[in-house]
N, C-alpha and C positions, 0 to 999 in steps of 0.2 A: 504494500500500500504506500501512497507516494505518505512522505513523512511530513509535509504540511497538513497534508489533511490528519493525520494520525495527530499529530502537533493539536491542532484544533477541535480533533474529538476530545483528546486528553481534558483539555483547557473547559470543554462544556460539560463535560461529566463532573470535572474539579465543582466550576460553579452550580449545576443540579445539585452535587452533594451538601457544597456550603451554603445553597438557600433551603436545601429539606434539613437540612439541620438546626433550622433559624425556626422563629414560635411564626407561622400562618393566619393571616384573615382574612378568611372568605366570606362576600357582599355579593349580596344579587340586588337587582332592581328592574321594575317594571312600569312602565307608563301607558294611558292612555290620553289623547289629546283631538284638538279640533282640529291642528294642522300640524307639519312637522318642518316649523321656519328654523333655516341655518344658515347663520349671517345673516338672517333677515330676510331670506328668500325663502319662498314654501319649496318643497320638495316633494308635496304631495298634492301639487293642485290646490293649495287650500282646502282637502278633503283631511275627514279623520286618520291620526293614525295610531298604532299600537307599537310598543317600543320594550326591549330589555336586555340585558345584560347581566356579567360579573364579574368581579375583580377579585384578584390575588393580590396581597400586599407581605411582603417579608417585613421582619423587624431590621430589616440592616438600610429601608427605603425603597428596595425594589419593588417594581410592580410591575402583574401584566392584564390585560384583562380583554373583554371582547364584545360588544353591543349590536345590535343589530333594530333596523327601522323596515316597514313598507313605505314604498317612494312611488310616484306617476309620475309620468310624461317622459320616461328613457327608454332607449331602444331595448327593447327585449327581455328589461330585467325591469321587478318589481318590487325590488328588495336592497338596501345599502346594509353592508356588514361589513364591520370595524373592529381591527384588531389592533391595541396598544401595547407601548407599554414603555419604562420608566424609572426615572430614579427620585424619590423627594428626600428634600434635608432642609437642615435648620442654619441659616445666616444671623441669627440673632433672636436675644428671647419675644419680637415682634416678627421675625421675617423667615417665611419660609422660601426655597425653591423647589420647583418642580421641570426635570427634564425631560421629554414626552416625546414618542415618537407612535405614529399612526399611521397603517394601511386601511385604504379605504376598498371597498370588494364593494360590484355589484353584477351579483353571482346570475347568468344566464346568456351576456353578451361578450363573452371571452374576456379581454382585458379594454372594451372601448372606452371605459370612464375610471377605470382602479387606477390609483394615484397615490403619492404619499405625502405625509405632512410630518415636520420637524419644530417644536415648539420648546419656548424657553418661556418660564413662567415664574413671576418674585408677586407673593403674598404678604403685603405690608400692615398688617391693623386691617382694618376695614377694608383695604383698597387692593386688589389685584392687576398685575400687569404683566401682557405678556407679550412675546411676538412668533409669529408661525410662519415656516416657509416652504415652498413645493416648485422643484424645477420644473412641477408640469402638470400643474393644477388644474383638477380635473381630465386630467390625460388630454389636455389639451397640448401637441407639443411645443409647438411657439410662442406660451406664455409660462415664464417664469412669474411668482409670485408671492410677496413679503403684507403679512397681516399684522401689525401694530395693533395692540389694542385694550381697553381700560373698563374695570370694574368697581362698583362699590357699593358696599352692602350695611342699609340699615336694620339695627334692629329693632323690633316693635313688641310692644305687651303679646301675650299669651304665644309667644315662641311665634311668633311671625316673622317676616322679613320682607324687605324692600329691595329687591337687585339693581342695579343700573348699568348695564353694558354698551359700548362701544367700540367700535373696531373697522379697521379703512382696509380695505384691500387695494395694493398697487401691484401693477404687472409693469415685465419689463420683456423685452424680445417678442412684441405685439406682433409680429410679422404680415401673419396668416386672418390677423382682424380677428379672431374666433372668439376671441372675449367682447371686444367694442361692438360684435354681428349681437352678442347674448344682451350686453348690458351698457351703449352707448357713448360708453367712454372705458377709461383705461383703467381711472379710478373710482370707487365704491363704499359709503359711507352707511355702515346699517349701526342701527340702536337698539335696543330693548328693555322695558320697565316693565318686571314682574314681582308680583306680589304675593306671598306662599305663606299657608297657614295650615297648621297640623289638623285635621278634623277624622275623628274616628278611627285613627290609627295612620291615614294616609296624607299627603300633603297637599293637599286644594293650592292651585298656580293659576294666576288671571292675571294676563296684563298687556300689555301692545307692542309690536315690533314692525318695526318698517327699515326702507333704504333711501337714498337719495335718489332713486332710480327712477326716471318716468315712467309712469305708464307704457308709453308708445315704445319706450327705448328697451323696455324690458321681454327678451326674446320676441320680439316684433308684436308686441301688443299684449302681451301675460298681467296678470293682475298679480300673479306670484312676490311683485317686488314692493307692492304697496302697502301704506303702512294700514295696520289691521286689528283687531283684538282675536288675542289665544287664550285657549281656557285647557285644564291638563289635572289630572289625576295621578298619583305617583306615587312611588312606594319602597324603603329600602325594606330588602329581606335579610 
C-alpha cells in the first residue's frame, strides 16, 4: 500500500480513537415551518417545510453533524442535505470561536448544485460574527463568494428571545452572469428579526426576513427574495 495513504489511515484511526475516548453529546433537532428562507431567500417556494438533524460534539471542541430540508424549484432534486463539521473554543471568559466547514448535497441531480462552504465564527456577549466563503457557490463555477455577517441577540422574560441577523453576500469572478441572471447585481443584502418563545416543551419562532433584492431582479420575477413573515415550530431532542 502506497505509505501516504497508510500515513493517513494511521493519523484517522489515531484521531477516531482520541475522540471515542473523549465524554460524547449527542443532539437531534427537528422543525416545522411556513417556508424554509436562507439568506433571506425561500428555498421552498415560500411553501411549508419540515427540517432535522444531529450533532456530535467531543469534549476537546470537535464536532460533526448532518441536517437535512425539503427544497422547490431545482432541477431534479427535492431535498438539501448538509453535512458539517468543526472545531469550537474559548478566546476569552466572553468570547467564543467556532471553525465550521459544510457540504451542501442535493441528492437526485448528480452534483449540479452541491457546493461547499468554509466559515469563521467569534461569539462576543450578545453579539455574533462571522464570515463564510465558497469558491463556487452554489456550484455555480464563475462565482467565487465571501458572506460577512452580524448577529444579536436579546433576551426577554419567560426564556424568550429577540434575534437580529444580517449578512451581504459578495461575489467575485462574475464571469458567466449566473449570479446577477438569479439576483441582479453582484451584491446581496438579506436580514432577519425572529422572535422565539418556549411553549409546551417546543420553541414557537415568528418573525420577518427579507433581501434587498427586487422583485423583478429576483430569478426573473420570484417573490422568493421579498421581504415576508415566517412562523416555525422547533425542537431540540
Amino acid at each position: 500500500m502506497n505509505k501516504h495513504i497508510t500515513t493517513l489511515l494511521g493519523g484517522a484511526c489515531l484521531l477516531g480513537s482520541a475522540l471515542a475516548a473523549q465524554a460524547v453529546e449527542v443532539a437531534g433537532n427537528v422543525a416545522i415551518g411556513s417556508d424554509y428562507p436562507f439568506r433571506g431567500v425561500s428555498q421552498t417556494d415560500r411553501d411549508p417545510t419540515i427540517q432535522g438533524g444531529f450533532d456530535v460534539a467531543f469534549e476537546s471542541g470537535f464536532y460533526v453533524g448532518t441536517w437535512g430540508s425539503n427544497v422547490s424549484g431545482f432541477v431534479d432534486t427535492s431535498m438539501e442535505w448538509d453535512l458539517y463539521g468543526g472545531f469550537k473554543g474559548t478566546l476569552s471568559d466572553e468570547a467564543t470561536y467556532d471553525l465550521r466547514y459544510i457540504r451542501y448535497e442535493y441528492p437526485g441531480n448528480g452534483s449540479l448544485y452541491d457546493y461547499n462552504e468554509y466559515h469563521a465564527i467569534v461569539t462576543w456577549g450578545a453579539f455574533t460574527f462571522g464570515v463564510a466563503y465558497s469558491e463556487e457557490y452554489f456550484a455555480l463555477e464563475d462565482v467565487s463568494w465571501v458572506y460577512p455577517n452580524v448577529g444579536y441577540t436579546i433576551s426577554l422574560p419567560a426564556e424568550a428571545s429577540l434575534v437580529i441577523k444580517a449578512g451581504y453576500s459578495m461575489t467575485e469572478d462574475n464571469d458567466a452572469g449566473e449570479w446577477e441572471a438569479s439576483f441582479g447585481d453582484e451584491e446581496v443584502l438579506d436580514w432577519s428579526v425572529m422572535y422565539s418563545i418556549p411553549v409546551a416543551g417546543v420553541s414557537f419562532n415568528i418573525g420577518v426576513v427579507g433581501t434587498d433584492v427586487d422583485d423583478d431582479d429576483c430569478f426573473g420575477g420570484s417573490k422568493a427574495c421579498e421581504v415576508r413573515p415566517v412562523v416555525s415550530l422547533s425542537k431540540v431532542l
